[in-house]
C-alpha positions as a Python dict, from the first residue, in 0.01 Angstrom:
ca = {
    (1, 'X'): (0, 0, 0),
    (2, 'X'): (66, 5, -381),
    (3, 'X'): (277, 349, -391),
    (4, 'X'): (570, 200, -225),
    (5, 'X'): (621, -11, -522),
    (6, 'X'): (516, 242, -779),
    (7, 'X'): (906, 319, -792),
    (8, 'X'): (955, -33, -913),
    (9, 'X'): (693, -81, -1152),
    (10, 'X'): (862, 258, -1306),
    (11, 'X'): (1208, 99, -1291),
    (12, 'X'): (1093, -228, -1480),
    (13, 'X'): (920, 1, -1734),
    (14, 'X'): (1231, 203, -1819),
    (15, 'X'): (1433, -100, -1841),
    (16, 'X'): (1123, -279, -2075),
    (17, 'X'): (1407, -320, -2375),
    (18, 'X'): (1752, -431, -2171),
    (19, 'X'): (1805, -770, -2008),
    (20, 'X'): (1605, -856, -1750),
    (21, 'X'): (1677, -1157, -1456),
    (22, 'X'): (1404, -1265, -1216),
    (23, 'X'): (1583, -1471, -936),
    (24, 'X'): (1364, -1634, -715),
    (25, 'X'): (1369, -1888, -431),
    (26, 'X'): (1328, -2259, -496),
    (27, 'X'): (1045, -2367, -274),
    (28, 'X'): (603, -2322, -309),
    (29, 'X'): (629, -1946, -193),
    (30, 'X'): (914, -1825, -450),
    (31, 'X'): (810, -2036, -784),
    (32, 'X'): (440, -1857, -702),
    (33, 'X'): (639, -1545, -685),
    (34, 'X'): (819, -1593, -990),
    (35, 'X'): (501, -1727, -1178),
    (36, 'X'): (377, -1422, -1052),
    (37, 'X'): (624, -1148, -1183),
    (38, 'X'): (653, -1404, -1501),
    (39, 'X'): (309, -1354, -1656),
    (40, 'X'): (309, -1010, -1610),
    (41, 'X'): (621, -949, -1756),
    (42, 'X'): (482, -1134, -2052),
    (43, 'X'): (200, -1019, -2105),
    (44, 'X'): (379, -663, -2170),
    (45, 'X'): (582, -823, -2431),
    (46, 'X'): (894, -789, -2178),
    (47, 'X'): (1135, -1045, -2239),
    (48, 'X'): (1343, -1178, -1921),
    (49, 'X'): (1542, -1502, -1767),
    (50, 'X'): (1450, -1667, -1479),
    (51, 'X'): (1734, -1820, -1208),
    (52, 'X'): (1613, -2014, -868),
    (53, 'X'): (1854, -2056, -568),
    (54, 'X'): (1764, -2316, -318),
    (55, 'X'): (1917, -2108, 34),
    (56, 'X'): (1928, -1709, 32),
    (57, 'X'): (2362, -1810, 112),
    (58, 'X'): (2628, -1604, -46),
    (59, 'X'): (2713, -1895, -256),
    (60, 'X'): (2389, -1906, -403),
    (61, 'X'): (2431, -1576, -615),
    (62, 'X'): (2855, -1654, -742),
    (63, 'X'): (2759, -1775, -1064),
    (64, 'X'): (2431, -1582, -1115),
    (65, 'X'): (2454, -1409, -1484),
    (66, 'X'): (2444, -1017, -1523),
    (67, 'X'): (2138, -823, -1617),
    (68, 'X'): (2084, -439, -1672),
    (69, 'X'): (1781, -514, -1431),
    (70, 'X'): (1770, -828, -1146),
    (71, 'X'): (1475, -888, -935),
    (72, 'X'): (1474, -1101, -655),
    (73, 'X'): (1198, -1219, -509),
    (74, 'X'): (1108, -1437, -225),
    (75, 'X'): (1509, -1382, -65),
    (76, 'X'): (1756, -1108, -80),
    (77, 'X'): (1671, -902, 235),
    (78, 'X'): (1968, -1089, 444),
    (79, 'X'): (2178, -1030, 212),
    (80, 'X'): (2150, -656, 124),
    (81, 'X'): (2499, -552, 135),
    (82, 'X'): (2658, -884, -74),
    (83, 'X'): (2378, -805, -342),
    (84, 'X'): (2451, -485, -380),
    (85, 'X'): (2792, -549, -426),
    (86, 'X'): (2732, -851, -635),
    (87, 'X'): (2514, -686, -843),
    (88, 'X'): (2651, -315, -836),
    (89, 'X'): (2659, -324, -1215),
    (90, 'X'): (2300, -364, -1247),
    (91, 'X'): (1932, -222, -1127),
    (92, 'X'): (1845, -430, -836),
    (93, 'X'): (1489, -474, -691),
    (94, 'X'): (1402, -682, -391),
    (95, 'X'): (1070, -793, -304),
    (96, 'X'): (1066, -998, 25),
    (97, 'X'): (933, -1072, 339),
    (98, 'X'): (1163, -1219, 565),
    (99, 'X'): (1267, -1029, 853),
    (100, 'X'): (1589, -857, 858),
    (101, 'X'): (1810, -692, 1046),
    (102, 'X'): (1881, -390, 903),
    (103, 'X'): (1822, -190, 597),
    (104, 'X'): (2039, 28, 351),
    (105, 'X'): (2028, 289, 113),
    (106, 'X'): (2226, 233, -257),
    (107, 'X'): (2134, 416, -509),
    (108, 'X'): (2054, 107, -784),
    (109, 'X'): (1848, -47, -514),
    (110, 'X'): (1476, -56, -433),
    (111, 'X'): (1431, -265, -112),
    (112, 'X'): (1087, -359, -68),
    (113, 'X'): (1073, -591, 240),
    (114, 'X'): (744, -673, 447),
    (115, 'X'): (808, -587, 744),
    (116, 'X'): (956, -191, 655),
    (117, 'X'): (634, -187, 473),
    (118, 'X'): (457, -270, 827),
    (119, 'X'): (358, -643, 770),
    (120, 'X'): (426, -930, 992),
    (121, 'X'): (599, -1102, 697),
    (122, 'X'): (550, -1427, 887),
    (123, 'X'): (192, -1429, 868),
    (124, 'X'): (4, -1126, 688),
    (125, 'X'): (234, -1200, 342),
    (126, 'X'): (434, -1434, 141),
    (127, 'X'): (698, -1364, -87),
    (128, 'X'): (436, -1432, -376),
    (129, 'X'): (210, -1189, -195),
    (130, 'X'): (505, -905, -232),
    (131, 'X'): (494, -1005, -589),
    (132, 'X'): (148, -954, -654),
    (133, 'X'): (178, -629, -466),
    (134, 'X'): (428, -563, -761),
    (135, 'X'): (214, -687, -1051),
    (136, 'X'): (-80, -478, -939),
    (137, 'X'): (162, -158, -928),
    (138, 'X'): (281, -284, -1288),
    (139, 'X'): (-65, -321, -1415),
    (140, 'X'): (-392, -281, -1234),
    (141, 'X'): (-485, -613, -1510),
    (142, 'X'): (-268, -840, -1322),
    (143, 'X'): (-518, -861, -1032),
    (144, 'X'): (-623, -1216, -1180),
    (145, 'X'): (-293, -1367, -1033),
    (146, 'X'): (-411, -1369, -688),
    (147, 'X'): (-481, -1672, -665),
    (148, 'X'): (-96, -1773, -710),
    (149, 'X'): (5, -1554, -423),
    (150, 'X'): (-248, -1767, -200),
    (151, 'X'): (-73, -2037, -313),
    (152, 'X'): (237, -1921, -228),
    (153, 'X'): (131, -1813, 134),
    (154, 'X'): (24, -2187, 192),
    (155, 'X'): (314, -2276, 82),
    (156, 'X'): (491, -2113, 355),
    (157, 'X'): (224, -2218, 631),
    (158, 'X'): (148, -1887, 661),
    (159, 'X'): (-273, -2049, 752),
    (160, 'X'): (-60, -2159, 1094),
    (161, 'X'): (-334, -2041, 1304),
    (162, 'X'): (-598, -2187, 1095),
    (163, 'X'): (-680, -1875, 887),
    (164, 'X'): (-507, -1614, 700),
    (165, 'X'): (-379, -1281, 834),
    (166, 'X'): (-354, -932, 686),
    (167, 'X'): (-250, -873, 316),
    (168, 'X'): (-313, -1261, 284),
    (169, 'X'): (-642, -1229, 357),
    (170, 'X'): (-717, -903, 148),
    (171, 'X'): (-553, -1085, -157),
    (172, 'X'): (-798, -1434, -73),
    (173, 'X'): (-1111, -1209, -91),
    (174, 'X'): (-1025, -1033, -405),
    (175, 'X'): (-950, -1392, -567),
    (176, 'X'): (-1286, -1502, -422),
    (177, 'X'): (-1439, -1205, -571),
    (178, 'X'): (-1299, -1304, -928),
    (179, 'X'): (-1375, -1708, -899),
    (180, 'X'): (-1020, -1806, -936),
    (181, 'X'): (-1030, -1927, -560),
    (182, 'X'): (-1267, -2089, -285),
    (183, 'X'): (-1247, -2044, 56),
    (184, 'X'): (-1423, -2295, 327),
    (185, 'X'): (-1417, -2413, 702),
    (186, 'X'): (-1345, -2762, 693),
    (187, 'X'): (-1131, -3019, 851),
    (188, 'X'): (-735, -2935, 822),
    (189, 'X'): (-688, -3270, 673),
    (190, 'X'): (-436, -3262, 367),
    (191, 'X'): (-561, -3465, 48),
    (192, 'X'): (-966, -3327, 88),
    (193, 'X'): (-1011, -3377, -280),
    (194, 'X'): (-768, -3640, -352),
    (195, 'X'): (-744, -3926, -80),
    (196, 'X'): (-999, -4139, 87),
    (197, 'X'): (-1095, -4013, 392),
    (198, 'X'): (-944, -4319, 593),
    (199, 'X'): (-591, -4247, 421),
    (200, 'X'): (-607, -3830, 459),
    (201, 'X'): (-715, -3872, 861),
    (202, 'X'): (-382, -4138, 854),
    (203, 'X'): (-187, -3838, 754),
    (204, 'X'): (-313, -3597, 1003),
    (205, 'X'): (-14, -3609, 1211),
    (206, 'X'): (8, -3226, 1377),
    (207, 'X'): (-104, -3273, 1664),
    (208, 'X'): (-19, -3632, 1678),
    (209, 'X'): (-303, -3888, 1775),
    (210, 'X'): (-225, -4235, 1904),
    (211, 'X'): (-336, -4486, 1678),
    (212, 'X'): (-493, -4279, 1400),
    (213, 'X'): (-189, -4085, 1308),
    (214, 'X'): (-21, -4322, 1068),
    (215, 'X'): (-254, -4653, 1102),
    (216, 'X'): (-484, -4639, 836),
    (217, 'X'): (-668, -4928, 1036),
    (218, 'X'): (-687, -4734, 1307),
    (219, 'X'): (-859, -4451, 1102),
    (220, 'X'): (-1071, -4750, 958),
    (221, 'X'): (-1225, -4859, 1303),
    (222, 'X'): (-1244, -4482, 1416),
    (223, 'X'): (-1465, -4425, 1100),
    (224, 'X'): (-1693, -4735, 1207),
    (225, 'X'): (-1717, -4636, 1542),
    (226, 'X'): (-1828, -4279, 1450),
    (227, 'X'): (-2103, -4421, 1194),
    (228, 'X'): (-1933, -4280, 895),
    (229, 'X'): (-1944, -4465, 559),
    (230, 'X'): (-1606, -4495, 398),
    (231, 'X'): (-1724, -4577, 68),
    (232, 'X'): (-2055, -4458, -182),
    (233, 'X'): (-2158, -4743, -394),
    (234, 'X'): (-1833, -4822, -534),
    (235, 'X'): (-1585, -4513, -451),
    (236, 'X'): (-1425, -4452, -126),
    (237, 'X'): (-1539, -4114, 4),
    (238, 'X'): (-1269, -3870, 17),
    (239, 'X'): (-1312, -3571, 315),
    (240, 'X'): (-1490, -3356, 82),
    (241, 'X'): (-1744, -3527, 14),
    (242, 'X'): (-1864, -3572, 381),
    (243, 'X'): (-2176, -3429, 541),
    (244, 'X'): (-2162, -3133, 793),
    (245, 'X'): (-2311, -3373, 1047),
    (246, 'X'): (-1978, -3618, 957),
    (247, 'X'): (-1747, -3328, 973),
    (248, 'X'): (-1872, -3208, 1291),
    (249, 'X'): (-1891, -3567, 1478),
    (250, 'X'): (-1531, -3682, 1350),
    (251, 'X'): (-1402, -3300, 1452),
    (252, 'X'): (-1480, -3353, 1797),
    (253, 'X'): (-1341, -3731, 1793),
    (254, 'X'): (-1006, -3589, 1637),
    (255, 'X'): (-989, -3273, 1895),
    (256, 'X'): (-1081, -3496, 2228),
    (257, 'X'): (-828, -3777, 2117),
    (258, 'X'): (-557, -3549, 2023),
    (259, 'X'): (-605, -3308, 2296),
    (260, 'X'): (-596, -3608, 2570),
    (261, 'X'): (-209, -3683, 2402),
    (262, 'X'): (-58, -3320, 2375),
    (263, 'X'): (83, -3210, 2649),
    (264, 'X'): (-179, -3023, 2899),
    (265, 'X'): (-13, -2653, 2808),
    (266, 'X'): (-97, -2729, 2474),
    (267, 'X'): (-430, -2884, 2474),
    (268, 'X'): (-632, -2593, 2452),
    (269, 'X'): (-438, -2492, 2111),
    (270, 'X'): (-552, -2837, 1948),
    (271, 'X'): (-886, -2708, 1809),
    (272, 'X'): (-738, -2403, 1593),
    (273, 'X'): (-545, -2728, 1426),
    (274, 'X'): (-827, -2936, 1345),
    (275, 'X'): (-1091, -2674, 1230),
    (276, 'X'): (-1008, -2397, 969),
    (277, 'X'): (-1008, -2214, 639),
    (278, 'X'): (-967, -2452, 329),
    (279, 'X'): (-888, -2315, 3),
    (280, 'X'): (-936, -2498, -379),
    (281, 'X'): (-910, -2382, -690),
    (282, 'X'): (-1219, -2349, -907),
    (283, 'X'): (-1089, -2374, -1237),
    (284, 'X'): (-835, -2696, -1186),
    (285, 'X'): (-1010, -3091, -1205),
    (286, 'X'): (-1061, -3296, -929),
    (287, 'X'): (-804, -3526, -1031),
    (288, 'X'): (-555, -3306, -1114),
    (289, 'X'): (-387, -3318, -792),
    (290, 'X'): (-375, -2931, -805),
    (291, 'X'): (-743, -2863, -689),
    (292, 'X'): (-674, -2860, -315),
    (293, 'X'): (-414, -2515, -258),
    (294, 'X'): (-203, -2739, 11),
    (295, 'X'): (-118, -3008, -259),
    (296, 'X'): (-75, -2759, -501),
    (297, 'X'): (200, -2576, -292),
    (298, 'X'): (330, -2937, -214),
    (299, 'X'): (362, -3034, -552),
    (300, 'X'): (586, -2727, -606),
    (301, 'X'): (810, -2766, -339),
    (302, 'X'): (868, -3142, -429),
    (303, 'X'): (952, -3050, -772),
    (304, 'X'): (1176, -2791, -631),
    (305, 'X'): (1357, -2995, -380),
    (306, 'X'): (1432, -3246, -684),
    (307, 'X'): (1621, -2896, -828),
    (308, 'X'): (1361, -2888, -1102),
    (309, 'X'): (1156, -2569, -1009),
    (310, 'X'): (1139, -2435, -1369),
    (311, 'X'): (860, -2731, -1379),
    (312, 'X'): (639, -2585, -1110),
    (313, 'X'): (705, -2240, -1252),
    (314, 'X'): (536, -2337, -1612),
    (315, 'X'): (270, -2536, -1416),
    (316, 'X'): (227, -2246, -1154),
    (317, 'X'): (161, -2010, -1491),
    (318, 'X'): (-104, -2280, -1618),
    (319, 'X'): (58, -2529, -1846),
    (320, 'X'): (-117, -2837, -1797),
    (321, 'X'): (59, -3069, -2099),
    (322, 'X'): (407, -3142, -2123),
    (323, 'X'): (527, -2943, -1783),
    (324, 'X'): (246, -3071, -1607),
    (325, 'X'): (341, -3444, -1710),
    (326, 'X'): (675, -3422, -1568),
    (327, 'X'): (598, -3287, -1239),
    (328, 'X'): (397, -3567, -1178),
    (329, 'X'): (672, -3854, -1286),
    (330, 'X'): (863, -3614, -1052),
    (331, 'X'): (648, -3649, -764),
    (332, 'X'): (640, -4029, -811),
    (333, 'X'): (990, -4025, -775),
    (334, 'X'): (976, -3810, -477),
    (335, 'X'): (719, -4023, -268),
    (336, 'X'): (978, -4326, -387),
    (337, 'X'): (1268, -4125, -259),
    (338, 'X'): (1067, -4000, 107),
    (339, 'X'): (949, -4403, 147),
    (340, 'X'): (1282, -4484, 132),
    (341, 'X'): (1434, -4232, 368),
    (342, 'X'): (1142, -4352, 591),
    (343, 'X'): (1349, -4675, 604),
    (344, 'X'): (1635, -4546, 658),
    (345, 'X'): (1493, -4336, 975),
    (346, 'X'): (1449, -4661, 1166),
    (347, 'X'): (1781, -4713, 1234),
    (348, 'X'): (1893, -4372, 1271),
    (349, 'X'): (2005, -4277, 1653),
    (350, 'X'): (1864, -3983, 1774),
    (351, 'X'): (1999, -3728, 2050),
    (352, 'X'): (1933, -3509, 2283),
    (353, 'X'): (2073, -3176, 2322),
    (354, 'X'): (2290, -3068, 2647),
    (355, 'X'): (1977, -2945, 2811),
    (356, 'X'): (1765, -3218, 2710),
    (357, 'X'): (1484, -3019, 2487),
    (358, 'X'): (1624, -3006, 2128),
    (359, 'X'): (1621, -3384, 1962),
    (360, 'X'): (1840, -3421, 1645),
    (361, 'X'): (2049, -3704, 1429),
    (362, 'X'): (2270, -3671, 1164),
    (363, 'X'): (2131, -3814, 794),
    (364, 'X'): (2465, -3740, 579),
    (365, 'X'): (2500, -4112, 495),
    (366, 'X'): (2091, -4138, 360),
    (367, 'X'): (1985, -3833, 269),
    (368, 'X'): (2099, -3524, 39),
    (369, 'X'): (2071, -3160, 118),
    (370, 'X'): (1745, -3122, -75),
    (371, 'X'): (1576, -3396, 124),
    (372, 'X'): (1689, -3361, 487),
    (373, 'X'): (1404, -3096, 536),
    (374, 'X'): (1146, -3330, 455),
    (375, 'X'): (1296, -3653, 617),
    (376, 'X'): (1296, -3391, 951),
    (377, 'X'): (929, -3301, 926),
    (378, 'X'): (853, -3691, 869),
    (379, 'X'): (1063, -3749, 1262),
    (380, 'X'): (761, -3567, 1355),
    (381, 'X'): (507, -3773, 1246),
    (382, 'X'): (686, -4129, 1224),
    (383, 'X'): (695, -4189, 1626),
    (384, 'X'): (1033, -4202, 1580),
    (385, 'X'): (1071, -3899, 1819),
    (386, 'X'): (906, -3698, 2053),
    (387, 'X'): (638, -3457, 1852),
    (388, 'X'): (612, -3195, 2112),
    (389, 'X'): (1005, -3066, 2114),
    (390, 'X'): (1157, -2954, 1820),
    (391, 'X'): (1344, -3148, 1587),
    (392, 'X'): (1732, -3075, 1401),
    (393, 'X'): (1871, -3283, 1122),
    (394, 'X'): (2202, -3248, 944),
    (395, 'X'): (2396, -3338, 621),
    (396, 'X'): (2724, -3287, 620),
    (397, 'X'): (2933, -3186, 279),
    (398, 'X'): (3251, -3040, 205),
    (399, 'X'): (3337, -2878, 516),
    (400, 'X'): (2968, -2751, 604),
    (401, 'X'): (2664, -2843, 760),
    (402, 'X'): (2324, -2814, 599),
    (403, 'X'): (2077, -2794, 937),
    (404, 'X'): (1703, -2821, 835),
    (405, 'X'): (1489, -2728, 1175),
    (406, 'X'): (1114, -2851, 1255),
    (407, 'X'): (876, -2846, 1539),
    (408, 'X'): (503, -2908, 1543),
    (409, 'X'): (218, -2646, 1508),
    (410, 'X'): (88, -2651, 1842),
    (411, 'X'): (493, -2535, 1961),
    (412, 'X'): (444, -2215, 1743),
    (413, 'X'): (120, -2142, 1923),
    (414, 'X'): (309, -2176, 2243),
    (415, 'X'): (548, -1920, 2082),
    (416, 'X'): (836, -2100, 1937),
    (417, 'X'): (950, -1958, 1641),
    (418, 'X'): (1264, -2168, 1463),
    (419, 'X'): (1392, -1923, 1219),
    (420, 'X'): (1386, -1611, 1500),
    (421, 'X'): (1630, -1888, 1728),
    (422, 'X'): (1832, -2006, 1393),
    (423, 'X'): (1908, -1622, 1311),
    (424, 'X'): (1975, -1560, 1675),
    (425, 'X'): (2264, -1848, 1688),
    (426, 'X'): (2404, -1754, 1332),
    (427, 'X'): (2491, -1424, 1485),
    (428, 'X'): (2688, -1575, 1772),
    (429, 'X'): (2883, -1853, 1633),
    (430, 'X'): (2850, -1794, 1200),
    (431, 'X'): (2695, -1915, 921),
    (432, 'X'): (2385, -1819, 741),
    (433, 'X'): (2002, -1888, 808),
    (434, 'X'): (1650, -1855, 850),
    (435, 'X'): (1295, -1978, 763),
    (436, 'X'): (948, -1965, 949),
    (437, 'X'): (818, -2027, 1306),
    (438, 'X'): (765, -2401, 1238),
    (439, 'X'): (1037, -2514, 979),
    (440, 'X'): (1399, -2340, 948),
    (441, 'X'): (1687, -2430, 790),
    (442, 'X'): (2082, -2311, 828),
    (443, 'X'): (2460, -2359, 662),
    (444, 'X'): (2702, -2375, 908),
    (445, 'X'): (3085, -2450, 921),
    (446, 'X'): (3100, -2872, 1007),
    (447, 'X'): (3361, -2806, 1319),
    (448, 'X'): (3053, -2563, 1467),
    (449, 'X'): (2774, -2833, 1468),
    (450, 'X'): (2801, -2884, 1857),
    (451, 'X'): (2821, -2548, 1937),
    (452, 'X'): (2514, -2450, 1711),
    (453, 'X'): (2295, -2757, 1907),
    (454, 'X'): (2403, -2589, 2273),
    (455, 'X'): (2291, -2213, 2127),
    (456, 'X'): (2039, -2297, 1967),
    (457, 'X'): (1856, -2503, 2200),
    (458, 'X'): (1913, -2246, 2427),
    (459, 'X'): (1763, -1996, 2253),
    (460, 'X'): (1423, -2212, 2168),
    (461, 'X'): (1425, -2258, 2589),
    (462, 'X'): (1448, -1893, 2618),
    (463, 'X'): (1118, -1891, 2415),
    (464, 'X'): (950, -2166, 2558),
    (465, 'X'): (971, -2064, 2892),
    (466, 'X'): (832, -1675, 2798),
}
């Protein structure tokens, strides 16, 4: 798999002495990728620039700076034409995974996309995983940054079905093999090393289960009822720290509660949800926040949302001082910023599309661009809205609609894919977009924001109902 981006690896070597700009994208999976393609640049003495863009639009790349050499990582393949043109003065590699439509041939570009390389880029590899496939082709040395590339894939839910897939999987076992990462079957409950168990089960929200979900009394009595103690001596007991026998009694509770709620099509699914592969991280403290791979991936995309991924990029590379400080007065600010939105949300009006599947609202007057994605994914979870159809909100700026898409887990099993149905309506009525099975995102022209809602609802019945 490494010979494909042999010709790279030879391209950054020739260009070792010119200027060299790493552009990556702003979210979990593309500051991994650029941590990634980072330290192994510096460890050859290689000096570069790094640039972030938050969508893979046109827009993004107008002010970029020139370089003899530009990588992009984690975006670029739906855009292969502009880039090339943008960039026609300079070496261009591309190192994706995102589908595409089509591929090209110019002569100062090396195109190394996922899926031309055979890969479900949705689920066998991230964009940080394409980047590791880079380091290693760079230097057989920088097989110690697998770990990152994990990180990355998590960071793209790319563990939907409650393991990884393919290249993901080869790159978890070679950074089990070297200690930098461990892999368990646990509950799928987010905060294992962090939270008490009471407050992590409150956040288990996908699939949704009545009077759990978000009622950290209700996880309290559930816990009672079950026999489990929620604290030892004097410390609340976070997940990790239960017994098998705990795990395996609350398990079934969770699965025979949740699967009573979901819809009967999508009962069976519920297990694959609750049960699955964990991953931590050896080397980091149980208090850093960064020990459980989930929060580490969250941490980076809440840093990046707040337009400061240069922060999770020093973190991602292992500063733990001054970088590592901010990011967490960052993340306070974050959780401030999501509580409040939460606020917000219960007064928002939400509709239906024309054909009564697709639920969205507009959040222009609350929320910004950066947020909207996250104040979406919260619908899902708040009760606010049904969790079992898929979810659209908007912000609209200047002319243009940002549209950030979610839907729950148990709809991807069932074969929705978002970004397949976001790319499908951008090619009949305009405007750019894309993303991943359970969480997509678009920019659209404002006057087209009805028509988008009747296509693209559409299109996600045309998958439901296959």
């Amino acid at each position: 798999m490494l010979k494909p981006f042999e010709k790279a690896a030879r391209i950054v070597n020739e260009n070792r002495h010119k200027e060299i700009l790493v552009i990556s994208h702003s979210d979990a999976d593309g500051v991994c990728a650029a941590a990634i393609i980072s330290k192994c640049l510096e460890r050859e003495g290689i000096e570069y620039s790094v640039k972030f863009v938050e969508t893979p639009h046109k827009e993004s790349f107008k002010d970029m700076p020139s370089a003899d050499l530009t990588i992009l990582a984690d975006v670029g393949s739906s855009l292969l034409d502009h880039l090339c043109e943008r960039f026609s003065n300079s070496k261009l590699i591309i190192l994706d995974h995102h589908e595409i439509d089509q591929d090209i041939h110019q002569e100062n570009l090396v195109h190394l996309n996922a899926h031309l390389l055979g890969m479900d880029g949705g689920i066998e590899i991230s964009g940080a995983g394409m980047a590791y496939l880079f380091a290693l082709a760079l230097y057989e040395k920088n097989v110690d940054l697998s770990h990152l590339a994990i990180i990355g894939a998590l960071g793209d839910a790319q563990d939907l079905w409650g393991e990884l897939k393919g290249y993901n999987r080869r790159i978890a076992e070679i950074a089990v093999k070297l200690g930098l990462l461990r892999r368990d079957i646990d509950l799928l409950l987010y905060g294992r090393h962090s939270r008490p168990i009471y407050k992590a089960l409150a956040n288990f929200t996908d699939p949704f289960i009545p009077g759990v979900s978000n009622s950290p009394s209700g996880c309290l009595q559930l816990l009672k009822e079950l026999g489990i103690e929620i604290k030892n001596v004097t410390k609340f007991r976070r997940p990790v720290d239960l017994t098998e026998e705990e795990k395996s009694r609350l398990a079934s509770e969770i699965i025979v509660r949740a699967s009573l709620s979901a819809p009967p099509e999508l009962s069976p699914y519920v297990p694959r949800l609750v049960l699955g592969e964990v991953f931590s991280l050896p080397q980091e403290s149980e208090e850093s926040g960064l020990k459980d791979v989930d929060e580490f991936a969250t941490s980076l995309n809440a840093v990046a949302k707040q337009n400061q991924p240069i922060l999770g990029l020093e973190v991602a590379k292992g500063d733990r001082g001054g970088y590592y400080a901010q990011m967490q007065k960052l993340l306070n600010r974050y959780r401030r910023k999501i509580a409040e939105s939460l606020g917000y949300l219960e007064g928002t009006e939400f509709y239906s599309g024309p054909l009564g599947y697709l639920q969205f609202f507009d959040a222009t007057e609350y929320a910004s661009e950066n947020l909207v994605g996250t104040i979406v994914g919260m619908c899902l979870s708040s009760g606010f809205v049904d969790p079992y159809r898929p979810v659209l909100g908007m912000v609209r700026k200047n002319g243009f609609a940002k549209i950030s898409t979610r839907c729950s887990k148990l709809l991807a099993l069932k074969n929705i894919n978002l970004a397949k149905a976001i790319r499908e309506t951008c090619r009949e009525i305009g405007g750019e977009g894309g993303g991943h099975a359970t969480a997509g995102g678009a920019l659209i022209e404002e006057d087209k924001i009805n028509k988008f809602i009747e296509v693209f609802e559409r299109n996600l019945l045309m998958q439901h109902q296959t």
